[in-house]
C-alpha positions in Angstrom: 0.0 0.0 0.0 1.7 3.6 -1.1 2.2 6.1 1.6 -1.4 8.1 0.1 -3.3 4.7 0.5 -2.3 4.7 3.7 -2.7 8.3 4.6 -6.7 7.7 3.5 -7.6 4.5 5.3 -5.8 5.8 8.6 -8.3 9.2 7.8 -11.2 7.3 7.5 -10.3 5.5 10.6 -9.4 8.3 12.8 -13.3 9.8 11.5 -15.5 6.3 11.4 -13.4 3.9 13.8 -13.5 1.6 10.9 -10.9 -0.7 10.3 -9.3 -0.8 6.7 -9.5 -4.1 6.8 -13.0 -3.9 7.4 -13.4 -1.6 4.0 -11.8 -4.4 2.3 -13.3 -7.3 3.3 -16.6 -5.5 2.5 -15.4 -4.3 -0.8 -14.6 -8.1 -2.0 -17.9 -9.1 -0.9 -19.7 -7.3 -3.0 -17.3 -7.1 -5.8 -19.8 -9.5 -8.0 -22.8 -8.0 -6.0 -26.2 -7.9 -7.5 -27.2 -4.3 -6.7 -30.5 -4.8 -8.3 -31.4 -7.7 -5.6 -32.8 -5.7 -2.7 -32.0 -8.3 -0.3 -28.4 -7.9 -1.7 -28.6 -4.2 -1.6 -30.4 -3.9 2.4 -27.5 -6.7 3.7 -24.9 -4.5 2.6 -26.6 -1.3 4.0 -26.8 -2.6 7.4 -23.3 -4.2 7.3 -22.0 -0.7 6.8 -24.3 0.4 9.1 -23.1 -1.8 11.8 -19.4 -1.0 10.8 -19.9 2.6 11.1 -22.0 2.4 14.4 -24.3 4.5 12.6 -28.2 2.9 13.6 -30.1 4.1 10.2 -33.8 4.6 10.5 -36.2 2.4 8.5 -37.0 4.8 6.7 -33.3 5.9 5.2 -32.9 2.3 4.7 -35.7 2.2 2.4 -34.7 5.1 0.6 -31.0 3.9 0.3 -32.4 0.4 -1.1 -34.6 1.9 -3.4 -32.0 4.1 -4.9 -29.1 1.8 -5.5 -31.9 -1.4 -6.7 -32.8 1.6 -9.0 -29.1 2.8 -9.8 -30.1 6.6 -8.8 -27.1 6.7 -6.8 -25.2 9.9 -7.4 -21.8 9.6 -9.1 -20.1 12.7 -7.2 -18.9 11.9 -3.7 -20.6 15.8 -2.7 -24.1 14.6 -3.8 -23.7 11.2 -2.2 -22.3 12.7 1.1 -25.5 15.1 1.2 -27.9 12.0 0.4 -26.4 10.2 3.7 -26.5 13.3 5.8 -30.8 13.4 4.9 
């Protein structure tokens, strides 16, 4: 891992208490994810839910589910930040 890998994974640790290896092992789990299954797509939610410590409402899990089964997830880190942050 380069010097800026590492620089960003021990950033989003000292902001989420997630471990890197965390990020990873999710990240190969859904590398041949179907994000049009919405039992696929509400597993992962809560996984990174649970990872973050972050309880979601019902409600934002709904919407989250809905958008990614429907791929109207936003492709610029600034929208998606604002859509968790609803």
């Amino acid at each position: 891992m380069s010097d800026k890998q590492s620089n960003i994974f021990s950033q989003i640790k000292n902001k989420t208490n997630i471990n890197p290896n965390d990020i990873f092992k999710v990240a190969n789990s859904v590398q041949n994810a179907d994000f049009s299954d919405e039992a696929t797509v509400r597993d992962l939610v809560n996984k990174l839910s649970q990872m973050a410590n972050k309880p979601i409402s019902k409600e934002k899990e709904d919407k989250l589910v809905q958008a990614i089964t429907q791929n109207k997830i936003p492709k610029d880190m600034n929208t998606l930040g604002q859509s968790f942050r609803k």
